[in-house]
C-alpha positions in Angstrom: -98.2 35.2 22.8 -97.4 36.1 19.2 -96.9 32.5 18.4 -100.3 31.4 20.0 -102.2 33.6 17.9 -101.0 33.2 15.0 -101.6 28.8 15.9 -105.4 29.8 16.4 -106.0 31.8 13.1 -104.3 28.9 10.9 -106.7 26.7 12.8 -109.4 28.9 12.3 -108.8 29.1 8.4 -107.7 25.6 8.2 -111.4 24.4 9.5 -113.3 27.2 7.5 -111.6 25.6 4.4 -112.5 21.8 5.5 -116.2 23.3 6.1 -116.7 25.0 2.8 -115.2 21.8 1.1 -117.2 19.4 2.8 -120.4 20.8 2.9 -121.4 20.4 -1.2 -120.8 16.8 -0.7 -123.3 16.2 2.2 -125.6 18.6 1.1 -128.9 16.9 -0.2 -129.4 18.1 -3.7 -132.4 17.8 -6.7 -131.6 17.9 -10.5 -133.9 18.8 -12.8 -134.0 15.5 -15.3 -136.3 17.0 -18.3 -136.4 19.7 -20.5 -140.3 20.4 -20.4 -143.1 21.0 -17.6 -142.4 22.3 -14.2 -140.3 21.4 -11.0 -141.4 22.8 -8.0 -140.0 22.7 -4.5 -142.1 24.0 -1.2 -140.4 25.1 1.3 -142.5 26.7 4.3 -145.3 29.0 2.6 -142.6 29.8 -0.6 -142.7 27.9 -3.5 -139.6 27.6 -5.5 -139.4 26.3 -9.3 -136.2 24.4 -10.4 -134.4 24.8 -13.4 -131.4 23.1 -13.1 -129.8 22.0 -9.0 -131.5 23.0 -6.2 -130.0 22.4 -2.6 -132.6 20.3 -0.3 -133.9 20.7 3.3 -135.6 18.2 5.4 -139.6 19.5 5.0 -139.2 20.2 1.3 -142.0 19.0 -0.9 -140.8 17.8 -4.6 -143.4 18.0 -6.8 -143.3 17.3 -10.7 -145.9 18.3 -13.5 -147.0 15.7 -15.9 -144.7 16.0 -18.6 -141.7 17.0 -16.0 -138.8 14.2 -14.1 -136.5 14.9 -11.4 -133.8 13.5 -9.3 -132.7 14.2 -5.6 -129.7 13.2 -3.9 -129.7 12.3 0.1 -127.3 12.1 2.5 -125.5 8.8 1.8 -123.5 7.5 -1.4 -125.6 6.4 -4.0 -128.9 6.8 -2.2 -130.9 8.9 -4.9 -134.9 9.0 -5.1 -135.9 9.3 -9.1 -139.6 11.2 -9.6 -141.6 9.9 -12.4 -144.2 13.1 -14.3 -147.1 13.9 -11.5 -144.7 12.8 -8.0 -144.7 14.4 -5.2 -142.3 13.6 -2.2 -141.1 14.8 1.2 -137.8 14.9 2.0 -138.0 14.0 5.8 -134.3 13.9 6.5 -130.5 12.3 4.5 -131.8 8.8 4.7 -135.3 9.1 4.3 -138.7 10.4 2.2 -142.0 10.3 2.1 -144.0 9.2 -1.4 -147.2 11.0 -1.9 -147.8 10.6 -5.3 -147.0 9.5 -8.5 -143.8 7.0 -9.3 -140.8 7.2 -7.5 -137.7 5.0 -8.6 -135.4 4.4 -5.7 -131.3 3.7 -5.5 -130.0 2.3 -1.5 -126.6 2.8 -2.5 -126.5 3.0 1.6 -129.8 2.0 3.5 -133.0 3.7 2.9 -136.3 4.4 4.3 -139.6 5.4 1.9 -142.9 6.1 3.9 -146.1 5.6 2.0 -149.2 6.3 3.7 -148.9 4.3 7.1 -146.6 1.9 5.4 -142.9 2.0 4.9 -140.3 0.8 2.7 -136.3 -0.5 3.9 -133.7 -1.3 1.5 -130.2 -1.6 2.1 -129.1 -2.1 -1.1 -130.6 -2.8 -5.0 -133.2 -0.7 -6.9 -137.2 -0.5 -6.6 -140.2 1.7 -7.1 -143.1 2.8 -5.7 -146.2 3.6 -8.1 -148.9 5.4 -6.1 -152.5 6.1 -6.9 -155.6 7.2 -4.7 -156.4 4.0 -3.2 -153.4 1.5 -4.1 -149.3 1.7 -4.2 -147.8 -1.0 -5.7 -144.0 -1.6 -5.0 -141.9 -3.7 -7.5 -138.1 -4.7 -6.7 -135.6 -4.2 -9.6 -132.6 -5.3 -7.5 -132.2 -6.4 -3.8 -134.6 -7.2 -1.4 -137.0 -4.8 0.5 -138.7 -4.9 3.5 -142.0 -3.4 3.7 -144.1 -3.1 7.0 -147.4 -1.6 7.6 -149.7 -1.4 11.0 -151.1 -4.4 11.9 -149.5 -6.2 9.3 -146.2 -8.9 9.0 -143.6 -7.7 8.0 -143.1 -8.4 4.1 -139.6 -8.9 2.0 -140.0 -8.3 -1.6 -137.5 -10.1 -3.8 -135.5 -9.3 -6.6 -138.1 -9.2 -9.6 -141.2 -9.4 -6.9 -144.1 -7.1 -6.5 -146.6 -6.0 -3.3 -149.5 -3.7 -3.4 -150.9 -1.9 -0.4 -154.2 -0.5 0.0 -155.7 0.1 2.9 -152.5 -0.9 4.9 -152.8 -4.5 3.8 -150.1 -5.8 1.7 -150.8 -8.6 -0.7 -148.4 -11.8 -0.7 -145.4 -11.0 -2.9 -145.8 -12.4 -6.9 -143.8 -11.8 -10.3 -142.9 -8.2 -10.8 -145.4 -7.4 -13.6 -143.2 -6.0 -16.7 -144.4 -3.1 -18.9 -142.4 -2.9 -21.9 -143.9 0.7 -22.5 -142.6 2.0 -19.0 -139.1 3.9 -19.1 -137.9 2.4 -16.0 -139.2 -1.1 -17.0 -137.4 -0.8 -20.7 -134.1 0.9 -19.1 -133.6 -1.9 -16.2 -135.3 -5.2 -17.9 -135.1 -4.5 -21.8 -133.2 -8.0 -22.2 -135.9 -9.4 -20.0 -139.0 -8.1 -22.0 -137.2 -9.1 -25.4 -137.2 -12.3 -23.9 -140.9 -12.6 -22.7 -141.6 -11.1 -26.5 -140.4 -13.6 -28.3 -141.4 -16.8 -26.0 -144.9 -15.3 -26.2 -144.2 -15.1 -30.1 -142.6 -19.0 -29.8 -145.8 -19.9 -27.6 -148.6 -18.8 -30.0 -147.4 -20.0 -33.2 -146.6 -23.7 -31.5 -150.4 -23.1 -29.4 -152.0 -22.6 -33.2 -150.0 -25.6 -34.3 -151.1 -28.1 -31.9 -155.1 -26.6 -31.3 -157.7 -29.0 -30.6 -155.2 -31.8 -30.1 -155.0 -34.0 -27.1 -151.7 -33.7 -25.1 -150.5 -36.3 -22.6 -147.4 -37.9 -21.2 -146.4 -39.3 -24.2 -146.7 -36.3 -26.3 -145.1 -34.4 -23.5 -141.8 -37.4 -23.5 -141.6 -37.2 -27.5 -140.9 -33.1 -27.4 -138.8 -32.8 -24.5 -137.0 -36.0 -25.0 -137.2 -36.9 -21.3 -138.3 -40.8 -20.5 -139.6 -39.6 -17.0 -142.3 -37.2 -17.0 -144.4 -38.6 -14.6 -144.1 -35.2 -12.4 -145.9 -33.5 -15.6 -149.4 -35.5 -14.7 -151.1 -33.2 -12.1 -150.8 -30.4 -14.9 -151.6 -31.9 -18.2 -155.1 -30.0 -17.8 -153.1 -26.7 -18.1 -152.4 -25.0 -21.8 -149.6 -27.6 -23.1 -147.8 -24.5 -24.2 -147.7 -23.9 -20.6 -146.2 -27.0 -19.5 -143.8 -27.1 -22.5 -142.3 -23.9 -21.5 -142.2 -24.5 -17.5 -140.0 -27.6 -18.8 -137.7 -25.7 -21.0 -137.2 -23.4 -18.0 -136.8 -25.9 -15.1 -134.6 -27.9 -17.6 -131.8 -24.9 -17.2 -132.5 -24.7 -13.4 -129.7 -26.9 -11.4 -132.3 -27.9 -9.2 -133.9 -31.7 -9.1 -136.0 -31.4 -12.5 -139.3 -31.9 -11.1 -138.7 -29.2 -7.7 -138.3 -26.8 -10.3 -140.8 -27.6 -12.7 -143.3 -27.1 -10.4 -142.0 -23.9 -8.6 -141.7 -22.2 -12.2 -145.5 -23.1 -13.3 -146.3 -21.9 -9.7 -145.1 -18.7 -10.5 -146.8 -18.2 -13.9 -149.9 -19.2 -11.8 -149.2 -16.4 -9.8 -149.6 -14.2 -13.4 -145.9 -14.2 -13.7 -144.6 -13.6 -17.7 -142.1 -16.3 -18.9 -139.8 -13.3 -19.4 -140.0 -12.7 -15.5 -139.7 -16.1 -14.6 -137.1 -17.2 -16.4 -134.6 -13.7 -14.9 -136.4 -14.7 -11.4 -134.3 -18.0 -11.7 -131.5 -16.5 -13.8 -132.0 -18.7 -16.6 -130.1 -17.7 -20.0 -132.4 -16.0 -22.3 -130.1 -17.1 -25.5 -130.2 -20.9 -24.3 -133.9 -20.9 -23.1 -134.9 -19.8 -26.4 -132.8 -21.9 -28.1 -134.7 -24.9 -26.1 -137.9 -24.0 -26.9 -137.3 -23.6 -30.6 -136.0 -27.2 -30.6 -138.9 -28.1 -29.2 -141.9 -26.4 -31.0 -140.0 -26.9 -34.5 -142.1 -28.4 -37.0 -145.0 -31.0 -36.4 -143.0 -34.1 -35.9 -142.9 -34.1 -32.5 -147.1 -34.5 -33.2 -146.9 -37.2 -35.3 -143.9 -39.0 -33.2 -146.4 -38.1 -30.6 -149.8 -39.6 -32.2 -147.8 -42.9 -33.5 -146.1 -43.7 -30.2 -142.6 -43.6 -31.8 -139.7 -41.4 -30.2 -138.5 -38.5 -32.6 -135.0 -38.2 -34.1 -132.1 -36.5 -32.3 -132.6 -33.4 -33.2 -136.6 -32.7 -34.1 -136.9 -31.6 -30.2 -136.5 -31.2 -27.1 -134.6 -28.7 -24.7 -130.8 -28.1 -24.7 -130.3 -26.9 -21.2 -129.5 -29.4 -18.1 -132.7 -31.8 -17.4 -133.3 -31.8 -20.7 -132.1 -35.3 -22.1 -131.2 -36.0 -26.1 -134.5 -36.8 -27.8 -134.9 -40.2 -29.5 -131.8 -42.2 -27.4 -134.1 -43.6 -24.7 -137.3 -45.2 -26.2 -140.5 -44.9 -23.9 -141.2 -47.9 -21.9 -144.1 -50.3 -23.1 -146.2 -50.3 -19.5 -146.1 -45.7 -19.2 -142.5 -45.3 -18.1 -142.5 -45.6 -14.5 -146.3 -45.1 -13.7 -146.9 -42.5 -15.8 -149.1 -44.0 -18.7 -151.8 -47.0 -19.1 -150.5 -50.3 -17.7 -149.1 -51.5 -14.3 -146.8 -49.2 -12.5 -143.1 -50.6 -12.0 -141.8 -49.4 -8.2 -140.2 -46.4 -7.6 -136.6 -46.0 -8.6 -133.7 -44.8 -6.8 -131.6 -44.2 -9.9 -133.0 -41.3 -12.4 -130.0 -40.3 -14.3 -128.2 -37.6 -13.4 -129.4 -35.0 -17.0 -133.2 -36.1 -15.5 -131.9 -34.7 -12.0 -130.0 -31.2 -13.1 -127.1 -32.6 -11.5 -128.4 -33.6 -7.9 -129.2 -36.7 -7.9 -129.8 -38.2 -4.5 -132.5 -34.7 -4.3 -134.0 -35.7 -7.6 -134.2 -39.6 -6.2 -136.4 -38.7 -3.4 -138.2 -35.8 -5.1 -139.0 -38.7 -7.9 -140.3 -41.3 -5.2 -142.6 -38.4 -3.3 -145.3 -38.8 -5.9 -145.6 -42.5 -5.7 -146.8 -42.3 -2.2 -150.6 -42.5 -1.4 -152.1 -39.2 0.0 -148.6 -36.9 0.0 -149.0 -33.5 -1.8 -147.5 -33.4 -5.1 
């Protein structure tokens, strides 16, 4: 008898002990991220104010002054729920919370759910935010993809560097997160990417000044980039040829068939997306991009080369990455280069060179002979 007692109080201690140790590390908690303004938790009809850690309860309401920022930790690893000044947020239980106000930066270290009005927010992984006001809430993804649903609507997936808003329970089509390079969250998670979007803006102005009032065509557009077919540049020429110029510096350091992704990247600054944005959307190299579109917006020979119908010297222009061709080895051909200038058009070709085709070919090939058909979509 003796023995069996003493068995039952070693167990008993032994799980007291694994209780009291476990407990902290499940427990949801909120830290206090600022020094100024007021943290605030409701709980019931009390009203708490944080100054440092604060344990959580499903039903507490986190709210943040204006000048204060706080963080809370649920259940899982790595999920954590950052408040921007003037949040508020419910904690409805370890895996999920309900944003009522204000900016909300969330972490799904392990999957996550973010109710916002009638509409909800699922991630599994990555990094976004929520930005509420009275009548909209846009939600921008950082990392990861999220899946956002609302009544009555289809369910949405927002992409890595995507945006939605909702209002009124619709949600917009997705389109290029829009970067603020004043916003902390914005500077701390795409700095690189808004240095970049600086200083092709900077790039795209001077070389926009440079060329004003001048008329840009296929030749022009073959003299800078270096390329002999740029036949899949027609149906834009009536965009800014900054604008093209840039979408072919990009697309030249995609490894996709040249002309595919020429077009999907000036889709996407038609959808308002920065060339910063665009090019991290397709993971493009900010270091080489640049360096491609400062070969080809030096000087104003590739004007001149342009306006006199002569091909400029290697090295006055054109892009460095794949795609991208050397300028001045290939000279333009005398009837427009495959159907792209005055003069009879030659038949399509089955055999663009593999720099033309980033690499795929037999893609590029029948991506090349798609606009030579009568009545197809470009």
């Amino acid at each position: 008898m003796k023995r069996i007692k003493l068995v039952l109080v070693a167990a008993l201690i032994s799980g007291a002990c694994s209780g009291a140790g476990s407990d902290p590390l499940g427990a949801m908690q909120l830290q206090r991220t600022s020094d100024g303004g007021a943290v605030t938790v409701a709980r019931g009809d009390e009203t708490l104010e944080v100054d440092d850690e604060f344990d959580l309860e499903p039903g507490d309401v986190i709210t943040t002054s204006k000048d204060a920022t706080a963080t809370l930790r649920l259940g899982g690893e790595g999920q954590t729920v950052s408040l921007g000044p003037a949040a508020r947020v419910e904690v409805i239980d370890e895996g999920e919370v309900d944003a009522q106000a204000g900016s909300v930066l969330v972490s799904a270290g392990e999957p996550i759910e973010v109710a916002f009005g009638d509409a909800r927010a699922a991630a599994s992984g990555g990094v976004f935010r929520l930005d509420r006001t009275t009548t909209t809430t846009r939600l921008g993804t950082y990392s990861g993809s999220v899946s956002v649903t609302s009544p009555g609507e289809e369910r949405a997936t927002v992409e890595r560097l995507f945006q939605v808003s909702v209002a009124a329970g619709d949600v917009s089509p997705p389109r290029p997160y829009q970067l603020d390079p004043t916003d902390v969250w914005d500077r701390e998670r795409l700095g690189d990417v808004a240095d970049l979007d600086q200083e092709l803006e900077r790039l795209s102005a001077a070389f926009a000044n440079q060329i004003r009032g001048e008329e840009v065509g296929l030749e022009f557009v073959r003299n800078v980039t270096g390329l002999e077919r740029v036949g899949f540049v027609e149906p834009y020429l009536d965009r800014p040829p900054v604008d093209v110029l840039v979408a072919s510096a990009i697309a030249g350091e995609i490894r996709r068939p040249l002309s595919r992704a020429f077009r999907g990247v000036l889709e996407l600054r038609e959808q308002n997306g920065s060339w910063g944005v665009i090019a991290a959307i397709e993971r493009v190299k900010g270091r080489a991009l640049i360096a491609s579109v400062e070969e080809m917006f030096q000087g104003t020979g590739a004007f001149a080369a342009s306006a006199s119908g002569e091909t400029l010297a290697s090295g006055d222009g054109g892009s460095t990455g794949d795609g991208s061709g050397s300028p001045g080895t290939t000279p333009p051909d005398e009837d427009g280069g495959g159907g792209d200038g005055p003069g009879p058009s030659p038949s399509p070709s089955l055999s663009p060179s593999d720099e033309e085709c980033n690499g795929d070919v037999v893609e590029c090939a029948v991506d090349d002979i798609l606009p030579e058909i009568p009545g197809l979509p470009l």
